[in-house]
C-alpha positions, 0 to 999 in steps of 0.5 A: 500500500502507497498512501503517496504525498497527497494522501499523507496530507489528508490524513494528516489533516484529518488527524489535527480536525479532530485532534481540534479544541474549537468545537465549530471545527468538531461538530463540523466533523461531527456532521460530516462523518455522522452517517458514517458513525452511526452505521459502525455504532450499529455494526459495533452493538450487534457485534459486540452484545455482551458490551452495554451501549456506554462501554461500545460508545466509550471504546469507539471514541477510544478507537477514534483517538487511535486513528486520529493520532495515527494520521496525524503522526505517524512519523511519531509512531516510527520514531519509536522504533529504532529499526527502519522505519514502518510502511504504511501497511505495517502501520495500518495492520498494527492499529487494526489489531490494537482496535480488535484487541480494544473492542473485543476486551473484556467487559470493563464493568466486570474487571477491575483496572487492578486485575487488568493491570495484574494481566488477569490475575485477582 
């Protein structure tokens, strides 16, 4: 996958729009995206029915902010590693599977973030 110059442009402007405090700029995104955002909330409700609605919706924003962040800097992200720099492809596999492992977690009112933190372990 070659997201080229341009494409690197547009996701980097999608990632500051929503990385924005001004909340003309956010609920004009919020419009924009808003058919988009409902039919994955729905998709995530259906997939996902041992979540309430408020545990889907809080790691959607979650998932979001991830995207965001990727777009935005992605050369952030590469600097951490010291090998050679990612290809777009790895970083897209790499967010896709923090968000499958971010949406598919456990039920976060049946788990403490203590046991979490101890992997498991009460």
């Amino acid at each position: 996958m070659e997201w080229g110059e341009p494409g690197q442009k547009f996701l980097k402007l999608v990632g500051h729009i929503h990385s924005e405090n001004n909340e003309e700029i956010r609920l004009l995104l919020l419009k924009q995206f808003r058919t988009v955002q409902e039919r994955f909330t729905k998709a995530f409700h259906r997939a996902l029915p041992n979540l309430d609605s408020s545990e889907v919706n809080r790691r959607m924003a979650f998932l979001i902010g991830a995207m965001a962040f990727t777009m935005m800097g992605a050369e952030q992200i590469t600097s951490f590693d010291s090998k050679e720099p990612q290809q777009p492809e790895q970083l897209l596999t790499s967010l896709i599977k923090f968000c499958v492992g971010g949406m598919t977690a456990a039920d976060s009112a049946s788990t403490s973030s203590s046991t979490v933190l101890n992997g498991g372990h009460k």
